[in-house]
N, C-alpha and C positions, 0 to 999 in steps of 0.2 A: 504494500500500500504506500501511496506517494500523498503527501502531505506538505502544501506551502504553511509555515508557521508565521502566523503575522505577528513576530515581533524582530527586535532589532538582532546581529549577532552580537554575543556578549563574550564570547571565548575568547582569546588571543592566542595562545598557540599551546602546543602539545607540554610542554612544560608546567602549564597551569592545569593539568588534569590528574586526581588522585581519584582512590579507590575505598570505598566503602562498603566493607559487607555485614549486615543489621543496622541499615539506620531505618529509621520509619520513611513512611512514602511520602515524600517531598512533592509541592507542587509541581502537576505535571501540566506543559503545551497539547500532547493529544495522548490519548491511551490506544492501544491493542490488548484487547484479551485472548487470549487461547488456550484452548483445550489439547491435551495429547493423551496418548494412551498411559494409560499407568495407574487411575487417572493419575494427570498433571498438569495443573492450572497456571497460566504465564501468563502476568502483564508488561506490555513494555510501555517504555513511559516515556516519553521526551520531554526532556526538562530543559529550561531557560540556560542552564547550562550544561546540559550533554544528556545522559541516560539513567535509567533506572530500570531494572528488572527487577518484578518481584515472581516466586517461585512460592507454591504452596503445592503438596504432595503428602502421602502417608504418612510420611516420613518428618513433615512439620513443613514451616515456612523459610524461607531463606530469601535476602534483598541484597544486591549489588547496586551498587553507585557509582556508575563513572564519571566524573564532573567537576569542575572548579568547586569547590569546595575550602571556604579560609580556613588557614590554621592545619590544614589536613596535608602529609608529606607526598610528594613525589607519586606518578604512577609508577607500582612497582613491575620490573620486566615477569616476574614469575611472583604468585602470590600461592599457597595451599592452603588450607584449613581442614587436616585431617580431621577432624569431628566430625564435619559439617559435609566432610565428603567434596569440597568444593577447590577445585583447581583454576584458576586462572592466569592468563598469559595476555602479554601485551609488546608491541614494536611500534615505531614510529618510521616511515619512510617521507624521505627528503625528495622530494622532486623538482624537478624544471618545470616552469609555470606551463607547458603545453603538453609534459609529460602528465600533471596534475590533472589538467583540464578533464583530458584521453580518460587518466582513468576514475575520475568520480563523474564521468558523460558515462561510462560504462557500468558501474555500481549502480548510478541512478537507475538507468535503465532495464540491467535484469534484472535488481530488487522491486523494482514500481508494480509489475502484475505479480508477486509471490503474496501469498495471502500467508505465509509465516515471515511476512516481514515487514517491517514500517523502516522507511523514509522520510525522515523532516528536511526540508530546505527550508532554510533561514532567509524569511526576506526576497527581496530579487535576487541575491545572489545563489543562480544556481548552483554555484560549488563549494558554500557552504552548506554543508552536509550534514548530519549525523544519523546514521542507519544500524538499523537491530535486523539481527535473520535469523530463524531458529530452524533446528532440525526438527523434522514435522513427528517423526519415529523417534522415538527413545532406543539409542543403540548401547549394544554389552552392559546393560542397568545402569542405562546415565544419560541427563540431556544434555543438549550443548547449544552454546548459540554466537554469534560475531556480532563485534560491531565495529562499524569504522566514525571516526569522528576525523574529519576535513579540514584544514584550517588554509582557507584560500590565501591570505596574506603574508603566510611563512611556507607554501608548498608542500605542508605538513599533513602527511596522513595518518591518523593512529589507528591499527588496527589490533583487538581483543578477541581472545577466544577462552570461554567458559564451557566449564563440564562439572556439572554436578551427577554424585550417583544419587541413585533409588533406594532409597532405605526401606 
């Protein structure tokens, strides 16, 4: 799902993005609910400054936060939380302003028809970005999902990938 968000962009660049997992759910610009087998219930969130998933399954609830967030350190390249069963991974790629373009003109585009995915563009700028996509199946008892977060002024693209298991 492709989504213009009518607000300003507020991000700066890949630096200003840290990770939260258990914070409560923060206002969000537009929600996605989904169901997967398991059951397992997904919201994604797009927030004024990046994302939010929330995860609720047998197994209990679990929220990730990726987002400028004050006070809050660095996004970490590898995060685990063995309790919680929860893995997550993060890179930043540096691009050339027409290499950038290429590929968030590309992301837009396969993610816009996937109904396990939301897309927010910020504003007129279409290469201000930030996109959730989930895997529709829960594989070897675990879900997982990306996101990329854009940052058209630094050529900056963050891309995250999260796996939780199934308890």
């Amino acid at each position: 799902m492709l989504v213009t968000l009518d607000t300003p962009y507020v991000d700066t660049r890949a630096a200003d993005l840290s990770l939260a997992v258990g914070d409560p759910e923060r206002p969000a610009l537009h929600v996605l609910d989904l169901t997967l087998p398991g059951p397992v219930e997904l919201r994604l969130r797009l927030l004024g400054a990046s994302h939010q998933v929330i995860m609720r399954s047998a197994g209990g609830e679990l929220s990730e936060t990726v987002a400028c967030l004050p006070g809050r350190s660095q996004l970490p390249p590898v995060a685990y939380d063995e309790a919680a069963g929860h893995r997550f991974t993060a890179s930043v790629l540096r691009l050339d302003p027409d290499a950038f373009t290429a590929r968030v003109t590309e992301l837009r585009d396969t993610l816009a028809g996937d109904p396990y995915a939301l897309v927010g563009v910020f504003g007129s700028d279409l290469d201000a970005v930030t996109a959730l996509a989930v895997r529709p199946e829960p594989t070897d008892g675990a879900v997982g999902w990306r996101t990329w977060h854009a940052y058209p002024q630094t050529g900056e693209l963050v891309l995250t990938e999260t796996v939780v298991a199934l308890r």
